[in-house]
C-alpha positions as CSV (number, residue, x, y, z in Angstrom):
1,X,181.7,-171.3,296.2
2,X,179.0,-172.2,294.3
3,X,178.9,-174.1,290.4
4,X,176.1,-173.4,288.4
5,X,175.3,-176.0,285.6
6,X,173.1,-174.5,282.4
7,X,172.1,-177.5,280.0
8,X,170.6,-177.3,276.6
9,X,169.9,-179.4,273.4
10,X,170.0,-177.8,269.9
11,X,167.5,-178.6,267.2
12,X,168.8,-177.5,264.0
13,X,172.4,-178.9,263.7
14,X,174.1,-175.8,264.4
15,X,176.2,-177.7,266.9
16,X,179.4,-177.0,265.0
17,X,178.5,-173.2,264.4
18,X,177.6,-172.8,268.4
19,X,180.6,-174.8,269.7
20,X,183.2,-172.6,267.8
21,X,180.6,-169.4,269.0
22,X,182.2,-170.5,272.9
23,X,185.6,-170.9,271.6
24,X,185.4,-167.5,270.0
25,X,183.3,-166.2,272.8
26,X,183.9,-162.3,273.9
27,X,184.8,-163.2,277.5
28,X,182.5,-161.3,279.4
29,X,181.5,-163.2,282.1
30,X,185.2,-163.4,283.2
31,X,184.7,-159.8,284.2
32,X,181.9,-160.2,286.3
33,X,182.2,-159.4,290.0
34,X,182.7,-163.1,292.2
35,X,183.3,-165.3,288.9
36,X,185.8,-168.0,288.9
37,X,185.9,-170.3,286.1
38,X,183.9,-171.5,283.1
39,X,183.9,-175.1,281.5
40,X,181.9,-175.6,278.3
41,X,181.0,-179.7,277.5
42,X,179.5,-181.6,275.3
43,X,178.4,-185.2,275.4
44,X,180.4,-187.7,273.2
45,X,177.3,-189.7,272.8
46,X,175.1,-186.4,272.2
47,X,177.1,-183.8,270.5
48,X,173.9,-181.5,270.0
49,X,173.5,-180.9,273.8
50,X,175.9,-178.2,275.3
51,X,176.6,-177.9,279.2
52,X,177.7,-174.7,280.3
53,X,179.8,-175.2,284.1
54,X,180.2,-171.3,286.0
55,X,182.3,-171.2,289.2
56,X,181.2,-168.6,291.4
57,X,182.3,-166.9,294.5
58,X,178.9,-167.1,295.8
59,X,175.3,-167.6,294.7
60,X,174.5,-163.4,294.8
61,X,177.4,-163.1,292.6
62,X,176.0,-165.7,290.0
63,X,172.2,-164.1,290.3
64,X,173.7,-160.5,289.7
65,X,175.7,-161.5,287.1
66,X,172.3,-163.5,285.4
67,X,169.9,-161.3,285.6
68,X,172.2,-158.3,284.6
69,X,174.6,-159.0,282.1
70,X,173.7,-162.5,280.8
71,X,172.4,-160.8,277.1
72,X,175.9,-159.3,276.9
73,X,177.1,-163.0,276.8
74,X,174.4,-164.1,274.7
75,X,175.6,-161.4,271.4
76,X,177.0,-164.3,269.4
77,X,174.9,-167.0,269.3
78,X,174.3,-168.4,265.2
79,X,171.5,-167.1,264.1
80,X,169.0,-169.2,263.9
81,X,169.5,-171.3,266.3
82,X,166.4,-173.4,267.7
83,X,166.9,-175.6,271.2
84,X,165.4,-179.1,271.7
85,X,161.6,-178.0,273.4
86,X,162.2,-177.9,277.4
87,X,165.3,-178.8,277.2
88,X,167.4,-176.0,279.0
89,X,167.9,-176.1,282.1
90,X,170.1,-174.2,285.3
91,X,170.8,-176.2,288.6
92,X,172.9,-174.3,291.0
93,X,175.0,-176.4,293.4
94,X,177.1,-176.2,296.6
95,X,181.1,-176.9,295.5
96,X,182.5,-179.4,298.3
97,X,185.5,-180.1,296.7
98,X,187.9,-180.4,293.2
């Protein structure tokens, strides 16, 4: 299993409007072929930076699902929103252990 970790920072202090866009989220992802679980987080001491956790089956099933049917995911996002300059970022790691 593999957990990839998608961090960014918004600009425009939409944080409200974007956190209650992932509680109202349409669920997609938990469709996709080899997903297992998704944690959204946000930093007490940085509430405008968001860090999306996917649990996958395995690293194909993560890179199919990204390049294919991550805009689907993507449909409710406030409009408008603007991200802190370089400040998203995707690391992929090796689970060992919960």
């Amino acid at each position: 299993m593999i957990a990839a970790i998608s961090k960014f920072e918004i600009q425009n202090d939409l944080e409200k409007e974007v956190k209650d866009a992932f509680k109202k989220r349409p669920g997609f992802v938990e469709h996709a072929k080899g997903f297992v679980r998704l944690d959204v987080l946000s930093p007490l001491n940085n509430p405008s930076e968001i860090h999306l956790i996917t649990y996958w089956e395995s690293e194909e099933d993560f890179e199919y699902w990204h390049r294919h049917h991550l805009k689907d995911s993507h449909k409710n996002i406030p409009k408008g929103l603007k991200l802190v300059s370089k400040s998203w970022e995707l690391t992929k790691y090796e689970h060992i252990s919960s």
